[in-house]
mmCIF file as gemmi writes it, N, C-alpha and C atoms, coordinates in Angstrom:
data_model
loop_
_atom_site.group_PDB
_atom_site.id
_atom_site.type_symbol
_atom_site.label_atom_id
_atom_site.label_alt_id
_atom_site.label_comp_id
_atom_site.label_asym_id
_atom_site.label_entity_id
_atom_site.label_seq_id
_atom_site.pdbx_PDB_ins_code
_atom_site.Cartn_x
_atom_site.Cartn_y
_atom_site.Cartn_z
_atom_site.occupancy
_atom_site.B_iso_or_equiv
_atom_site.pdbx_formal_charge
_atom_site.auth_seq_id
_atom_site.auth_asym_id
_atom_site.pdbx_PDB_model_num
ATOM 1 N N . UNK Axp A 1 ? -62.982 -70.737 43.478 1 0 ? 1 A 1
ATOM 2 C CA . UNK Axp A 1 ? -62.775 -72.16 43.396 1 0 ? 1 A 1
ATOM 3 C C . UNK Axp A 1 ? -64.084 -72.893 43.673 1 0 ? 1 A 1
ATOM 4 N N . UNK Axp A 2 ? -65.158 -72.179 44.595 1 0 ? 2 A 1
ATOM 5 C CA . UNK Axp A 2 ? -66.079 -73.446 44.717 1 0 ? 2 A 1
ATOM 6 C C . UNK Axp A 2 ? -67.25 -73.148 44.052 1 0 ? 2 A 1
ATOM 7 N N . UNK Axp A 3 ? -67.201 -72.009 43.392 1 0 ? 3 A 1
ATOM 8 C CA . UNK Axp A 3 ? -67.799 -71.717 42.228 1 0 ? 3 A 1
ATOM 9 C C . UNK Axp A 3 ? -67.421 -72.521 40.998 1 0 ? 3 A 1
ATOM 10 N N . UNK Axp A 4 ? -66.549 -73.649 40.965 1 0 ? 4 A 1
ATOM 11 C CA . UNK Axp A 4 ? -65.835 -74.023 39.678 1 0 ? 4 A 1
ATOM 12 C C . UNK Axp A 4 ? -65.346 -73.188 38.445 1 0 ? 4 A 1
ATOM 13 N N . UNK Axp A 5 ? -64.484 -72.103 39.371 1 0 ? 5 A 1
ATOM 14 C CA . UNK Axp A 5 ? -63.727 -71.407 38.154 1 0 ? 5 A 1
ATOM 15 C C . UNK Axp A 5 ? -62.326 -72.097 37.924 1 0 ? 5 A 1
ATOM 16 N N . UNK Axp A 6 ? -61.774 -72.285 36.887 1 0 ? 6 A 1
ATOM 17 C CA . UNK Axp A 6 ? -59.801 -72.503 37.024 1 0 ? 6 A 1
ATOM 18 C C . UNK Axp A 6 ? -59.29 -71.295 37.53 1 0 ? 6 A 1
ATOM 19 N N . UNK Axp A 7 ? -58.104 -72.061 37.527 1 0 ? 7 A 1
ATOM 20 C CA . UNK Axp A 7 ? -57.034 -71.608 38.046 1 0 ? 7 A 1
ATOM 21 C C . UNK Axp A 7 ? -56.966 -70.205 37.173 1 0 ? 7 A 1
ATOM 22 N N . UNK Axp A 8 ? -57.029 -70.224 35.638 1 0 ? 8 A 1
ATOM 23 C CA . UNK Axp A 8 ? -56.992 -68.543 34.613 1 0 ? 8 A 1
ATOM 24 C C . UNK Axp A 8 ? -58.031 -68.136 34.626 1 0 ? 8 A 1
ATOM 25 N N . UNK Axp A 9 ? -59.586 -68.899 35.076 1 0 ? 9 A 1
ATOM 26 C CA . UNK Axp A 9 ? -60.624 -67.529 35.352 1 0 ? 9 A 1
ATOM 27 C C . UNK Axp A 9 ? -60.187 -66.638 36.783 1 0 ? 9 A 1
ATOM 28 N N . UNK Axp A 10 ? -59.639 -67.389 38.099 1 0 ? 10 A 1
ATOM 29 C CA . UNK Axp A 10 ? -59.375 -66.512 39.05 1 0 ? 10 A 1
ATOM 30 C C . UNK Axp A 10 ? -58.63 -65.747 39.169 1 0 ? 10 A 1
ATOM 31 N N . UNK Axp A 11 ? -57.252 -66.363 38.304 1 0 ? 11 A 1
ATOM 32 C CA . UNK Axp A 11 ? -56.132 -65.098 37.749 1 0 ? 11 A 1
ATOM 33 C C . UNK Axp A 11 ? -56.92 -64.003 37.055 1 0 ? 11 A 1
ATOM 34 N N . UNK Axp A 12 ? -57.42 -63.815 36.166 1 0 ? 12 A 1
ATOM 35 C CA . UNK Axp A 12 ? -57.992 -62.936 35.625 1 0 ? 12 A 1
ATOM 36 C C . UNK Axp A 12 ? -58.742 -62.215 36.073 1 0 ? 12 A 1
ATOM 37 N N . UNK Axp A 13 ? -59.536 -62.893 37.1 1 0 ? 13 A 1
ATOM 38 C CA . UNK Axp A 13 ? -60.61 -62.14 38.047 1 0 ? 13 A 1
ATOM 39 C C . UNK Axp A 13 ? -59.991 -61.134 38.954 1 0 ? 13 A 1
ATOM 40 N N . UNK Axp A 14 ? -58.444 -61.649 39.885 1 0 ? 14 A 1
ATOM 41 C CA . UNK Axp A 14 ? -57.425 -61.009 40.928 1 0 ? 14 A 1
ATOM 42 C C . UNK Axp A 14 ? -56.384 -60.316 40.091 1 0 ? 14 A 1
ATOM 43 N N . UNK Axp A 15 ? -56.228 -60.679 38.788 1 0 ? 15 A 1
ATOM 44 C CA . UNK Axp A 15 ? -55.087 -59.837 38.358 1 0 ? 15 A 1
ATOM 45 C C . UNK Axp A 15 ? -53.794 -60.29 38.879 1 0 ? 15 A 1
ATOM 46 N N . UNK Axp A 16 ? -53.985 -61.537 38.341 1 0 ? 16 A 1
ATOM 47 C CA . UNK Axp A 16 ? -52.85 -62.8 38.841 1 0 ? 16 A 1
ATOM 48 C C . UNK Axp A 16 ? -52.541 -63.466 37.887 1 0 ? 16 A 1
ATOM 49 N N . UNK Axp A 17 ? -51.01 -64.249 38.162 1 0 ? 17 A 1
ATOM 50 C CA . UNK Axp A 17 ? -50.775 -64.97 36.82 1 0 ? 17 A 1
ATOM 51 C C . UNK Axp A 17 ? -51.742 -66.285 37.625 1 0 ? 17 A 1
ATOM 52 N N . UNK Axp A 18 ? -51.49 -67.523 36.363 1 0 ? 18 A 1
ATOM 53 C CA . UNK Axp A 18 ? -52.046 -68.273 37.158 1 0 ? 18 A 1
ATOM 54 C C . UNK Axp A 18 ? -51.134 -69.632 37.24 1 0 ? 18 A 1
ATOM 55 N N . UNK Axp A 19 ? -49.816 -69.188 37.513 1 0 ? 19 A 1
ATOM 56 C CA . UNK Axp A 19 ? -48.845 -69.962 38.205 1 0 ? 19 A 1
ATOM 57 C C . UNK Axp A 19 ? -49.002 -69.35 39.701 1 0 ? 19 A 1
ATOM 58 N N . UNK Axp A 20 ? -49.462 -67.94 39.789 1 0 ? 20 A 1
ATOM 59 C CA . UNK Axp A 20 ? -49.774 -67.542 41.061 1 0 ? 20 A 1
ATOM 60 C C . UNK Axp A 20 ? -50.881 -68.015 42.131 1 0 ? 20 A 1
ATOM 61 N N . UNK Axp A 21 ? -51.753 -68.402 41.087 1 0 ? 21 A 1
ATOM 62 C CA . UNK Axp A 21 ? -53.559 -68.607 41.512 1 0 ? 21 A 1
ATOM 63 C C . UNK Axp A 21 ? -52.538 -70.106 42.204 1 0 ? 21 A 1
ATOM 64 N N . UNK Axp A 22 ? -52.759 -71.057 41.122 1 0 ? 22 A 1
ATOM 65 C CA . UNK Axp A 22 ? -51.975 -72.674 41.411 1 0 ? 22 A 1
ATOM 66 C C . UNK Axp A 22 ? -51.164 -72.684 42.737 1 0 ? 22 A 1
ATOM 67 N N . UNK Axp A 23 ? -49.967 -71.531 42.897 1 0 ? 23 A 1
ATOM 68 C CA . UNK Axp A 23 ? -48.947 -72.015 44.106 1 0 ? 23 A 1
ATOM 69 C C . UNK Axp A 23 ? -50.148 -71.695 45.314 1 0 ? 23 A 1
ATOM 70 N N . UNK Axp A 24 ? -51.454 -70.737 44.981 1 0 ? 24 A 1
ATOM 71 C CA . UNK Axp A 24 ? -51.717 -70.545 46.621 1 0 ? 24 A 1
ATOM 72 C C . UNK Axp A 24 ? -53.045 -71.423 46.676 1 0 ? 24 A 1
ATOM 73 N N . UNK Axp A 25 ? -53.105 -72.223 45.623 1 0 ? 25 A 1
ATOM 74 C CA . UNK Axp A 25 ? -54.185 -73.09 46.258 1 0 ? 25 A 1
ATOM 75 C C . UNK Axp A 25 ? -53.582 -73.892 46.242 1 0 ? 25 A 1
ATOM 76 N N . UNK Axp A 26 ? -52.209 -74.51 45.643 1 0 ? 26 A 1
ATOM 77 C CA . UNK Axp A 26 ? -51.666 -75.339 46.695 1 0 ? 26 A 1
ATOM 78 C C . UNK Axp A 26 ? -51.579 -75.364 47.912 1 0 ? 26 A 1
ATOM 79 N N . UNK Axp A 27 ? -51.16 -74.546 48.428 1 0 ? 27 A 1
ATOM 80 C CA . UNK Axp A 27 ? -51.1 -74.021 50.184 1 0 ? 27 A 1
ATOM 81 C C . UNK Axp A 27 ? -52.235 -73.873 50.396 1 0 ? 27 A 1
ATOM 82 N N . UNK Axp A 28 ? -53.527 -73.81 50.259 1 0 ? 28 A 1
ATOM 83 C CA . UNK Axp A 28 ? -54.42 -73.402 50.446 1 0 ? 28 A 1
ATOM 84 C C . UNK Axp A 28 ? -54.979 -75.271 50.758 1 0 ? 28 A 1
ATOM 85 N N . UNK Axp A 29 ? -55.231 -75.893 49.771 1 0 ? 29 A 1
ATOM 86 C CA . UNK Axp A 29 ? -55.543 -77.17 50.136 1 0 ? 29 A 1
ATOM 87 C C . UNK Axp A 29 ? -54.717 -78.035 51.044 1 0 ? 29 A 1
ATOM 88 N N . UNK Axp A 30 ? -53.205 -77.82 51.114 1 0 ? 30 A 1
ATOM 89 C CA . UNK Axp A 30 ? -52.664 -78.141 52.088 1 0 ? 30 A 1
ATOM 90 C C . UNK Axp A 30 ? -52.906 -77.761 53.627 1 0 ? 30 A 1
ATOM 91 N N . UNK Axp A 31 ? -53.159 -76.525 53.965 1 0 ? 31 A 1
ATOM 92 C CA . UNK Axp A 31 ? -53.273 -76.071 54.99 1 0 ? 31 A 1
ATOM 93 C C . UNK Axp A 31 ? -55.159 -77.028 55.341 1 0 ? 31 A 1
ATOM 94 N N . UNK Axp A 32 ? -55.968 -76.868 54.239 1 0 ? 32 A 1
ATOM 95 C CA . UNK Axp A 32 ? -56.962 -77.686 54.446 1 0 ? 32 A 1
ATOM 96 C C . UNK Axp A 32 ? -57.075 -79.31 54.979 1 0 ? 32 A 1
ATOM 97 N N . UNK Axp A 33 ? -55.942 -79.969 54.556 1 0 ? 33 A 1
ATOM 98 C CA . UNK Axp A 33 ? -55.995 -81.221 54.731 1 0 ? 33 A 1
ATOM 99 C C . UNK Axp A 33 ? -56.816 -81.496 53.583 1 0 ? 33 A 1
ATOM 100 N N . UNK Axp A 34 ? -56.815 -81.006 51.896 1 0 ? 34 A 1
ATOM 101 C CA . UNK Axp A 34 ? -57.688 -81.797 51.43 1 0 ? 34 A 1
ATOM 102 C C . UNK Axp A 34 ? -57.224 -82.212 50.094 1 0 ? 34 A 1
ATOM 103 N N . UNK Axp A 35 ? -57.516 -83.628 49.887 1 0 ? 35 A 1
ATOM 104 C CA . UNK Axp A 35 ? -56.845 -83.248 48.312 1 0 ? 35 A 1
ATOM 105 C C . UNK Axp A 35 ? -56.9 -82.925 46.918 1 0 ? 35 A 1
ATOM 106 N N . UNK Axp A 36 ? -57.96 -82.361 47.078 1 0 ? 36 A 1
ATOM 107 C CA . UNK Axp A 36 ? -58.513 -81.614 45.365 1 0 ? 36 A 1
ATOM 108 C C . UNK Axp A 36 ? -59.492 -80.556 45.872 1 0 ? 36 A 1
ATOM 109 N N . UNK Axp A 37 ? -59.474 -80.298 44.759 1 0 ? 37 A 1
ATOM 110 C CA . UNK Axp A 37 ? -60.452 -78.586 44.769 1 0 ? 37 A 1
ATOM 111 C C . UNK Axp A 37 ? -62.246 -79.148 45.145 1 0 ? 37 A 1
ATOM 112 N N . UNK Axp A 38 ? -62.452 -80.291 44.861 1 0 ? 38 A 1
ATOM 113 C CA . UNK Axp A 38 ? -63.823 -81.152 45.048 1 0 ? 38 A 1
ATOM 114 C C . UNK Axp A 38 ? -64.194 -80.954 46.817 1 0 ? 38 A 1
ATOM 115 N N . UNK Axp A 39 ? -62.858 -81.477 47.523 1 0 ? 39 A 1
ATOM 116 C CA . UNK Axp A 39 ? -63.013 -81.85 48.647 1 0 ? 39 A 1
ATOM 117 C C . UNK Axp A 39 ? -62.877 -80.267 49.246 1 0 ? 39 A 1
ATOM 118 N N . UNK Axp A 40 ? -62.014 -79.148 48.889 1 0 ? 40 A 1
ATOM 119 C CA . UNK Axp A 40 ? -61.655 -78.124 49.671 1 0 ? 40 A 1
ATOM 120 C C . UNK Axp A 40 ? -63.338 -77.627 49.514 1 0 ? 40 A 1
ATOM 121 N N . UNK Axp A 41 ? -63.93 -77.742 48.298 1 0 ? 41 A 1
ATOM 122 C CA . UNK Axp A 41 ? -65.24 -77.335 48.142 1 0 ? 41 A 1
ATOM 123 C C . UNK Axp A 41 ? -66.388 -78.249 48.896 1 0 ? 41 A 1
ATOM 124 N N . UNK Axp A 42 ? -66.502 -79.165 48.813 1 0 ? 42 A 1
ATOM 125 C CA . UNK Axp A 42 ? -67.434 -79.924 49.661 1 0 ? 42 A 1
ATOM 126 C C . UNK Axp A 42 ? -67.162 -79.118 51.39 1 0 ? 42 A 1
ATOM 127 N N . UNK Axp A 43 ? -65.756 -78.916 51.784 1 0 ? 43 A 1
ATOM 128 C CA . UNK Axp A 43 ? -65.087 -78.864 52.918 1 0 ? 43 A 1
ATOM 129 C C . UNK Axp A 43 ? -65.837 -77.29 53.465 1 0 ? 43 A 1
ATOM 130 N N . UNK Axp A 44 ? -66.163 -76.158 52.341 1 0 ? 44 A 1
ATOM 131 C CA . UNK Axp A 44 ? -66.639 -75.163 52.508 1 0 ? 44 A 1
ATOM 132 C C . UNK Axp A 44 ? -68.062 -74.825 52.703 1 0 ? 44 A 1
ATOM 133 N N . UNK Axp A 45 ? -68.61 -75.683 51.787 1 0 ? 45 A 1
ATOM 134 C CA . UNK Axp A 45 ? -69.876 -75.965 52.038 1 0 ? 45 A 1
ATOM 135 C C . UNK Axp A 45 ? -70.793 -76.282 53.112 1 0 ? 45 A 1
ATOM 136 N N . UNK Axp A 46 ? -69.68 -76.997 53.832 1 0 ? 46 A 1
ATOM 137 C CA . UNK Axp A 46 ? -70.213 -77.839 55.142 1 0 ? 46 A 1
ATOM 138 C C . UNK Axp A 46 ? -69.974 -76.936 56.182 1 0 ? 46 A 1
ATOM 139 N N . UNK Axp A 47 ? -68.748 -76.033 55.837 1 0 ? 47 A 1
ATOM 140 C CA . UNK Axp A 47 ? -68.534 -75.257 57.044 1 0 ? 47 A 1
ATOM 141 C C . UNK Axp A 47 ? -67.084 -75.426 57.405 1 0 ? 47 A 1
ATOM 142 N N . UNK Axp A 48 ? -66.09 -74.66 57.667 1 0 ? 48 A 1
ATOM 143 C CA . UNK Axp A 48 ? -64.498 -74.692 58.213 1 0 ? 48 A 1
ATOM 144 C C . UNK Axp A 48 ? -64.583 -74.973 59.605 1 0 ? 48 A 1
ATOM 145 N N . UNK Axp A 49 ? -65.446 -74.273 60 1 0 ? 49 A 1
ATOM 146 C CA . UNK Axp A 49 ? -65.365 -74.256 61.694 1 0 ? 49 A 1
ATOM 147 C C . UNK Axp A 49 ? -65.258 -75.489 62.549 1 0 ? 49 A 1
ATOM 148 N N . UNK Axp A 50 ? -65.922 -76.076 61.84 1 0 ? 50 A 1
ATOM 149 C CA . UNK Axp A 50 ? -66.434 -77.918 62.258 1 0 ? 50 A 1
ATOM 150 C C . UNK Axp A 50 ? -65.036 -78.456 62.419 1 0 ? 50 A 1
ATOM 151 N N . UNK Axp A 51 ? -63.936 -78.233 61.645 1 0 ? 51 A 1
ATOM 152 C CA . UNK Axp A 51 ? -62.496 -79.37 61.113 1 0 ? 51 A 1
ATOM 153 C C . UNK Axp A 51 ? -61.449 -78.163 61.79 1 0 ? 51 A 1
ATOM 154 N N . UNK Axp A 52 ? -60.572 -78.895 62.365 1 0 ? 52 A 1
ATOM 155 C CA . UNK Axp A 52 ? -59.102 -78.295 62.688 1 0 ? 52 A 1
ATOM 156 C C . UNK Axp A 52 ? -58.378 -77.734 61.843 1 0 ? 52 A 1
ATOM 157 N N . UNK Axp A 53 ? -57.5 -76.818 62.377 1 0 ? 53 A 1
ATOM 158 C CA . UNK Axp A 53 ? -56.518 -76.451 60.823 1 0 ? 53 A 1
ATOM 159 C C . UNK Axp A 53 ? -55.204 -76.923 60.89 1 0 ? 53 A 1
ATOM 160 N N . UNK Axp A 54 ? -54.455 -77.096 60.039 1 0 ? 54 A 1
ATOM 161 C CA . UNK Axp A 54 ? -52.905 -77.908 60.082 1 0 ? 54 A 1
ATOM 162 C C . UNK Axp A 54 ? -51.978 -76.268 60.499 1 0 ? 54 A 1
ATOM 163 N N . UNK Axp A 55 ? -51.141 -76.747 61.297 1 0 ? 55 A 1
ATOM 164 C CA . UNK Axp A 55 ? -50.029 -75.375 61.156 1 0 ? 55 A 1
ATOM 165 C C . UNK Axp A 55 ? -49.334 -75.098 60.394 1 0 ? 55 A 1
């Protein structure tokens, strides 16, 4: 993702559909607090450690 691949280059990459890739970066940005793939990426860049995580 913060490579700017979609959702069917990472399926393809994991050997995933990519209704599969989609449901876990849903959860994935949720658990981030963030709301697009821009921000989960800016969010990585900077570092996870810095920001809290949601339960």
């Amino acid at each position: 993702m913060v490579q700017g691949r979609s959702n069917k280059e990472i399926g393809n990459k994991l050997d995933l559909s990519e209704k599969t890739i989609k449901h876990h970066l849903t959860n994935i940005l949720q658990k981030l607090r963030v709301r697009n793939r821009v921000e989960a990426a800016l969010l990585a860049s900077n570092g996870l450690a810095q920001r809290p995580m949601a339960s």
